[in-house]
Every structure is written in structure tokens, then in C-alpha cells.
C-alpha positions in Angstrom: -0.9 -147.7 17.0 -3.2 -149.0 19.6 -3.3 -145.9 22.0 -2.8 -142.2 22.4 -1.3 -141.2 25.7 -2.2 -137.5 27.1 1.3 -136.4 29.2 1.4 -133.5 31.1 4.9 -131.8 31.4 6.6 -128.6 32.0 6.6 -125.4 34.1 3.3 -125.3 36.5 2.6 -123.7 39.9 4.4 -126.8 41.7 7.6 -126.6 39.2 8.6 -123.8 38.1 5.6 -121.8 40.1 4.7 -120.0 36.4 3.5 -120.9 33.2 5.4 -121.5 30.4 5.3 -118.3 27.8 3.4 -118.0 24.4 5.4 -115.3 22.8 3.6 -112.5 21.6 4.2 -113.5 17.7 2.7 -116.4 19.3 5.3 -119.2 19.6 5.7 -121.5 22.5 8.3 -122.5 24.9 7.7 -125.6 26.8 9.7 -124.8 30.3 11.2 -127.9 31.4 10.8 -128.1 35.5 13.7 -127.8 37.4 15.9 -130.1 38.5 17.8 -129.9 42.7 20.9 -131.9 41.6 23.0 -131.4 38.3 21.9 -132.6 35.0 23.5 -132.7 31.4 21.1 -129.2 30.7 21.1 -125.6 31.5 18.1 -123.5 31.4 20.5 -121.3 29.7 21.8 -124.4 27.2 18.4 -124.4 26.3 17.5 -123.1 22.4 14.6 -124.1 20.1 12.2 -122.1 18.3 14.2 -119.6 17.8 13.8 -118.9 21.9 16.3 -119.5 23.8 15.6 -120.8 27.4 16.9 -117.5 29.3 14.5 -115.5 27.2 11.5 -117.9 28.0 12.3 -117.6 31.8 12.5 -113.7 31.2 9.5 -113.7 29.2 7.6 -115.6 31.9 8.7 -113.4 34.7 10.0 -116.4 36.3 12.1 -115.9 40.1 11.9 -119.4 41.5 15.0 -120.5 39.0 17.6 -118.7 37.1 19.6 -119.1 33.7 22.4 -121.1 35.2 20.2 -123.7 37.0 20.2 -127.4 36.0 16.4 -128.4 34.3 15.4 -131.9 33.6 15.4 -132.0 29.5 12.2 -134.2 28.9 10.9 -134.6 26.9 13.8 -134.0 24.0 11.9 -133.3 21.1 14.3 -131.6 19.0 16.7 -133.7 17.8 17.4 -136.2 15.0 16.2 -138.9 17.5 13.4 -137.7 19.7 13.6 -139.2 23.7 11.1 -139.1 27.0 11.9 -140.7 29.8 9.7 -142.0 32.7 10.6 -143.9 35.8 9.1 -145.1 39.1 5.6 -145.5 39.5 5.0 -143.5 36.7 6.4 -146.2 34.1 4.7 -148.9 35.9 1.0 -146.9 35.4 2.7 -147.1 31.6 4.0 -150.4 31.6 0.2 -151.8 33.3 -1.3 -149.8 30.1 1.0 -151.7 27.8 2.0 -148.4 26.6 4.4 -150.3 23.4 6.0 -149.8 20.0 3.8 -147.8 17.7 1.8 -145.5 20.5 2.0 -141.9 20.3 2.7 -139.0 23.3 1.0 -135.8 23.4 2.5 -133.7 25.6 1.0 -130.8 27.0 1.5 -128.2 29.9 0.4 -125.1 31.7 1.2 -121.8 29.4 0.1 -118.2 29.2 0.8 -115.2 26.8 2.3 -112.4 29.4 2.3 -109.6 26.7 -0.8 -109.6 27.0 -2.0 -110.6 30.7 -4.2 -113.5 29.1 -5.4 -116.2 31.6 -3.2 -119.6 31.6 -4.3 -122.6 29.8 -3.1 -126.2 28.9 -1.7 -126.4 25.8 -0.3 -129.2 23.6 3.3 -128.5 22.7 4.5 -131.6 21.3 4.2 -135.3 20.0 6.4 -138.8 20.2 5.7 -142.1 18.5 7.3 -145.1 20.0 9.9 -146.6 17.7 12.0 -148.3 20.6 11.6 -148.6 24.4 15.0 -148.8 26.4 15.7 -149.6 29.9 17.6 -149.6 33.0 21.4 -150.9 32.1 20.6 -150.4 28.6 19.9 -146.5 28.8 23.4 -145.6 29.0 24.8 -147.5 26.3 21.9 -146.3 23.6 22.5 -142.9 24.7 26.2 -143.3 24.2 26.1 -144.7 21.0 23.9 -141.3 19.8 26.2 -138.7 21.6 23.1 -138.3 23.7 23.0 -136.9 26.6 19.7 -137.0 28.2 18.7 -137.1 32.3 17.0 -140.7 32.4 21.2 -141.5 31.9 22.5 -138.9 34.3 22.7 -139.0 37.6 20.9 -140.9 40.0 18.0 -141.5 37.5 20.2 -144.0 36.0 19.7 -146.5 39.0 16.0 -145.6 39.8 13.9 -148.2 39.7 11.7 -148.6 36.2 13.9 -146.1 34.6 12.9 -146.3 31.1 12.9 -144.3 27.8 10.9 -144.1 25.0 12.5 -143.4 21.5 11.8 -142.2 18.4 13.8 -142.5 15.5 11.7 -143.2 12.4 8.9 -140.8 10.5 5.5 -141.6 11.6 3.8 -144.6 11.1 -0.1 -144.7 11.2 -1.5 -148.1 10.6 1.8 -150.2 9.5 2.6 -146.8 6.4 5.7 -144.6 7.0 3.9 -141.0 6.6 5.8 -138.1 5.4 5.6 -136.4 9.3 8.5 -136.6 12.0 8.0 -139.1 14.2 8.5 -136.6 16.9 8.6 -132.7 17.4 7.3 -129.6 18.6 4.6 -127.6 18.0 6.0 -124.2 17.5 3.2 -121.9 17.4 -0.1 -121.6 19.6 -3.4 -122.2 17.9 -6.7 -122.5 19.5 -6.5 -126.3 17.9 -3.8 -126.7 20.3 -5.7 -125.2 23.2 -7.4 -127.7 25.7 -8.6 -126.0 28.1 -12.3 -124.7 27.4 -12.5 -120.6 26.4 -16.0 -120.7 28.8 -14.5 -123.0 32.1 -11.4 -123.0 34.2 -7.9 -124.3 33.2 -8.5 -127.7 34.3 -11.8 -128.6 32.2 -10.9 -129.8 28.1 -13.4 -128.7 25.1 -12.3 -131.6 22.8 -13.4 -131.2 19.3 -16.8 -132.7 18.6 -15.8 -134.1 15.3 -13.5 -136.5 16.9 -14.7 -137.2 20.2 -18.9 -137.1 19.9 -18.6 -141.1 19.4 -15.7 -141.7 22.4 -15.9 -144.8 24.4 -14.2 -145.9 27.2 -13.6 -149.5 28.3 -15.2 -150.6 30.9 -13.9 -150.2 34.5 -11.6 -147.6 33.2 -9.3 -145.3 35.7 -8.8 -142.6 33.1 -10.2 -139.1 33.8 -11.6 -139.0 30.2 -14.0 -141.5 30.7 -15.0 -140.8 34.6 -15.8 -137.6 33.0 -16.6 -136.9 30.1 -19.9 -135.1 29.6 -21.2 -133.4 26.7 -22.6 -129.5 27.4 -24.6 -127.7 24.8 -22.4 -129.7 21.5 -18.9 -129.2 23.7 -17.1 -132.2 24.5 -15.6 -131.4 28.1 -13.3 -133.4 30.4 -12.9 -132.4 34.0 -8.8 -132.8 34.4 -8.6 -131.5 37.6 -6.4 -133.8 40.2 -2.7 -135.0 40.1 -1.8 -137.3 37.1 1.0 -137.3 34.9 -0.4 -139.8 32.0 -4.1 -140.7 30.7 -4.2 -143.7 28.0 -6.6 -143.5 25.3 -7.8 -146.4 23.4 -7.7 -145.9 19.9 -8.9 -149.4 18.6 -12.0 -148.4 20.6 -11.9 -144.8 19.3 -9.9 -144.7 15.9 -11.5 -141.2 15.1 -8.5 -140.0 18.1 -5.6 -141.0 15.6 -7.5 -138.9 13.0 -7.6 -136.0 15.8 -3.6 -136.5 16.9 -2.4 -136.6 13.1 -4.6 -133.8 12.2 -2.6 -131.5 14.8 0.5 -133.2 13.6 0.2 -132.1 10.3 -1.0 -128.8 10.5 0.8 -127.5 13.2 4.3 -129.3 13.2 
């Protein structure tokens, strides 16, 4: 594993125009955005967690989609195999990161507990490690051969340009051993581990736990937010996230102390 890469998906107030719900027995629902044409998936196909995804749009409040409208499915976490898919400029930021075999997703997106009017926050809800990396013509057959259906083969995403999925089939690996973890899940209950955003600061600023990240280093000439801005403030490690971005690479040959972070949440809260 040579990198961890940050992803933010899910419901927000340009998709969706809510947060995705933390249930009041506190488990999560990642709200996948919507989607204008049709797709394989439902909101209302939707069911994991024991939520299924008309009760999360209920939960939420939400008005801007309904039941019966088509989402886009990605990340698909909850399977045998686990599958995100990422096309267009997006893959090429990847692709220019050499994003490979072996790196691990976090995902994380906008979500708030309605029951009881708490502010919103990001919030990890998720993980993938790379075990293969599929594209264009290729797509289709893979997901085929799985009885996948999946929206990087559906549609006109199959023809778009860079269309690419990652895959995971295998348990975790961390440094060339097969662990006893899924290479790919969900996390299915909030925890403040799981919280990024800082309890003192607005959504879009981090606390990152100091035992992990008072030693991080960025490479030199870095675009990545973490390293354009991470400060330290009175023994709280804090990133200012604000801006559009989908993905943020982190090195972890550089900062091996972040595999011990990601497998930590892995295996305590998977």
C-alpha cells in the first residue's frame, strides 16, 4: 500500500440538497446522489444496515428526490466483491497520482442526526482496497461475469471517457499479509473516531488525531489540501477542506503512521 485516498461521496447540499442521516440508535446511511437518467438502482432498491433507502430519505426529511428515483450506486460496498467507479477528469486526477493495486479508499460524506437537530458533519462511512482496476470495454464483461450490475456499466457511463472501476475482491492486505478484515465495507455505526470535522470549527475544517498525524509530511510541491493546510492549534491537528474536490492522495511511504490510522478505524468500527 503506497497511498490512502480521502473520497468524498454521497448526499450534500448540491446532490441530494440534505445530509445523509445518522439514525438515532446511531447507524449511518450513506445517500447515494441522484442520478437524471435511469440506472440499474432505486433509492427504493436500496437496503443495508438494516435501513432501507426509503427510510433514510424519510429520515432525512429529503423533497428534492423520491423512493422510485434512479441513484448512482457508488460506491458498492456491500457485496461479496466491493466496486467504485470513477470517470472523466476525476480518474485522470487518479490515474496522475498513480492511484494502483494495493491503495485503500476512505469515503466520507456530509451527514447529520435529525432526531436530534445536531449540526452536519463529514463522516467516514466506508473503505476499499484496490485488488483490481478495470476499464472502458472491459467494464461490462467483468461485471457480467459477477451478475453485477453497477452504473460505471450502465448507461452512457459505459462510453465516457476514462471510465474506470476499482475492485475489491480479496481480504485486506497491509504490507504484502492477507489480514483477517474485508477488503471493503461499511462502517455501520457513527463514532466520534469516524467524525472529521472538528467539534470547535465549521463542517469543512478536520481534527485528525494527533497520534497519527503530529509527524505528517507532504511532498514537496504538493496540490493536496492536507498539506496546503495543515496547521496544528493548541495539540489539534486541523485541515481546512473547504473548496470543490472529490479525491485527496495521501502518501503513506512518507507517512506510514496513516495506514496505522485507516486500519485502526477498519478494525474497530467495520
Amino acid at each position: 500500500m503506497r497511498r490512502v485516498i480521502i473520497s468524498r461521496k454521497g448526499f450534500d447540499s448540491g446532490y441530494g440538497k440534505k445530509p445523509s442521516p445518522i439514525f438515532n440508535d446511531n447507524r449511518i446511511f450513506s445517500l447515494p446522489i441522484p442520478w437524471p437518467e435511469k440506472t440499474p438502482t432505486k433509492y427504493e432498491d436500496l437496503y443495508f444496515n438494516g435501513i432501507s433507502g426509503a427510510e433514510a430519505l424519510a429520515e432525512a426529511n429529503v423533497t428534492s428526490v423520491k423512493a422510485e428515483d434512479y441513484c448512482h450506486y457508488d460506491p458498492y460496498l456491500n457485496g461479496k466483491i466491493g466496486i467504485f467507479g470513477q470517470h472523466k477528469q476525476a480518474q485522470g486526477y487518479l490515474r496522475n497520482k498513480e492511484v494502483g493495486i494495493g491503495d485503500l479508499f476512505l469515503f466520507f460524506g456530509l451527514f447529520k442526526k435529525y432526531s436530534s437537530k445536531e449540526r452536519m458533519l463529514h463522516h467516514l462511512f466506508g473503505w476499499l482496497q484496490i485488488s483490481q482496476i478495470i476499464e472502458t470495454d472491459d467494464i461490462n464483461k467483468f461485471l457480467s461475469s459477477q451478475k453485477i450490475k453497477h452504473p460505471h456499466g450502465y448507461g452512457d457511463l459505459i462510453g465516457s471517457k476514462q471510465n474506470t472501476i476499482y475492485v475489491s475482491d480479496q481480504p485486506l492486505n497491509i504490507h504484502n499479509k492477507r489480514t483477517n478484515l474485508r477488503g471493503h465495507g461499511i462502517f455501520k455505526y457513527s463514532n466520534n473516531d469516524l467524525i472529521l470535522t472538528s467539534p470547535s470549527h465549521n463542517t469543512s475544517t478536520w481534527q485528525l488525531p494527533e497520534t497519527y498525524f503530529q509527524d505528517f509530511k507532504s511532498p514537496e510541491g504538493s496540490d493536496g489540501f492536507f498539506m496546503r493546510k495543515f496547521r496544528t492549534d493548541k495539540e489539534k491537528y486541523l485541515v481546512d477542506t473547504s473548496g470543490q474536490w472529490q479525491e485527496a492522495v495521501l502518501d503513506v511511504e512518507s507517512n506510514p503512521k496513516v495506514i496505522d490510522w485507516a486500519i485502526e478505524l477498519i478494525s474497530q468500527y467495520s
